[in-house]
Steps between C-alpha positions, in 0.01 A plus 500: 500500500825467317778792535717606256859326535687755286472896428661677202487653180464348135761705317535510121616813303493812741187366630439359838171335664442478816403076566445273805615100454238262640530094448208355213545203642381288867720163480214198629774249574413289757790469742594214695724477875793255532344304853644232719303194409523348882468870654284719264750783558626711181874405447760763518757590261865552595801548344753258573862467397547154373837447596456598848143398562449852671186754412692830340407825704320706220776813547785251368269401131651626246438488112702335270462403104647138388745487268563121522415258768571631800665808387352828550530861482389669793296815436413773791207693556697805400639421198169414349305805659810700276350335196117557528332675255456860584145525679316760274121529563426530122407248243639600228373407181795396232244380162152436408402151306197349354372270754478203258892512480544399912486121534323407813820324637645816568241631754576419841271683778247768465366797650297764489598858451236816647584882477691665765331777669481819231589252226106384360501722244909378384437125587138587254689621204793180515271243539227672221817592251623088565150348484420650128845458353494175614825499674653340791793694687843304588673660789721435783429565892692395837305372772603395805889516416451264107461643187195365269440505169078593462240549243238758579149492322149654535260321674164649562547802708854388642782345355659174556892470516669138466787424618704317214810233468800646356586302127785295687251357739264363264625146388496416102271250438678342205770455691354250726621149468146319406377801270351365210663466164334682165495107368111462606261588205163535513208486233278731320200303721650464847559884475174591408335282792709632734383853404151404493536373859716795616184691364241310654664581807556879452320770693554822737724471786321500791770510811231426769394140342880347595503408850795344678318208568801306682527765756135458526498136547831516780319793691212287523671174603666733786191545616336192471823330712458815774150401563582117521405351186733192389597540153524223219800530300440429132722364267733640278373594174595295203694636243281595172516245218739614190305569167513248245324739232531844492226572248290292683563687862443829337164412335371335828588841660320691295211250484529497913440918491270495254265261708582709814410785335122365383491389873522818659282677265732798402340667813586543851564885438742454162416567153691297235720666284524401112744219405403379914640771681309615836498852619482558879203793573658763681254737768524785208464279256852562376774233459834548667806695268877425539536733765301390781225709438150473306445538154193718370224298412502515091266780341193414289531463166433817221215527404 
């Protein structure tokens, strides 16, 4: 079972609740060794001084930050322990947005926030008073010795809290050398079949249906080569052809899910939206809201 990483306090006005910190997330990279190709043995690491050839002793590292090549400033333990943040255990809340105003970029790593012990009926009314205003709480904490900027929102019956990048961090994509210019144009008709495809394509989220099929297909080659199987290496893909036509690449797209559409049947479990949208059936027969958690299913009409 997971354990709670963090305990402390969501502070804003005089109030304080009572929260643990647990991670929303369980990383599935698949991690490879650094072996000896003659010997099989995993490689070790050492740190060597290049002008001497000799490995350093760890106790005589030090850190330093470049100023130019091969000029540094050395830094000691001490002097940056003197400037760490001040290790509260609160995260205190400094504003509360409109979700729809945080661009994705900004979110860095989630987790999930639970009531500290005493604190259901405090963590109850924050996350009830955020869920119908609609608002998402920007706050700062200090874990483990760093300073993060978060956003807080209701989800369900907990609350999630995402770490976020700080505006400095996140680089402006106009200002990258091969953004485009405003000199492309396009027409009344390219628009509107791009919209109709767009909508054609349009339907709930449903998280579970997005597999990562590459760490599928490595796991399985793993074990394919530990049982003994020799494996065929296929060739590299070929890059995709340019488009001569626009017009004519968006109406064979739409064509193409059109006929995939009359294929499956609208079935399998889905029922087609107007204008070609599908909605995913949900166990309550609810659909999913912003939050995280399930929307009532619509009342009958009036009579």
């Amino acid at each position: 079972m997971p354990r709670p990483i963090w305990s402390g306090a969501i502070s804003f006005g005089l109030v304080n609740v009572p929260v643990k910190l647990y991670s929303a997330v369980s990383r599935k990279t698949v991690r490879f060794h650094q072996l000896h190709d003659q010997t099989g043995v995993r490689i070790q690491q050492k740190r060597i001084d290049p002008t001497t050839g000799e490995e350093v002793p760890y106790e005589h590292v030090v850190k330093g930050y470049e100023l130019a090549p091969d000029r540094y400033v050395v830094v000691t333990p001490d002097e940056l322990e003197a400037l760490d943040p001040e290790k509260t255990r609160t995260i205190d809340i400094e504003d509360f947005v409109d979700l729809d105003e945080i661009d994705p970029i900004y979110y860095d790593h989630p987790y999930y926030l639970v009531p500290g012990a005493g604190a259901e009926k405090a963590f109850a009314l924050l996350r009830d008073a955020m869920e119908q205003s609609g608002k998402v709480a920007i706050a700062r904490v200090v874990i483990r010795s760093k300073e993060s900027l978060v956003a807080i929102r209701p989800k369900g019956h907990v609350m999630t809290m995402s770490t976020m990048l700080f505006d400095d961090e996140v680089i402006d994509g106009e200002s990258l050398d091969e953004a485009p210019e405003n000199g492309a144009k396009t027409t009344k008709r390219e628009l509107e079949m791009a919209q109709q495809l767009i909508e054609s394509l349009t339907g709930d989220f449903e998280p579970g249906k997005y597999r990562d099929t590459y760490r599928e297909r490595v796991l399985d080659l793993v074990e394919r080569k530990a049982a003994g199987e020799e494996i065929a290496v296929q060739p590299a893909a070929e890059e995709p052809a340019k488009v001569p036509d626009l017009m004519a690449a968006l109406e064979a797209s739409v064509n193409a899910v059109k006929e995939r559409g009359e294929a499956d049947g609208d079935g399998a479990g889905q029922a087609r939206r107007p204008g070609g949208r599908r909605r995913a059936k949900t166990s309550s027969g609810g659909s999913r809201g912003p939050s995280g958690g399930k929307r009532q299913p619509r009342s009958k009409a009036r009579k």
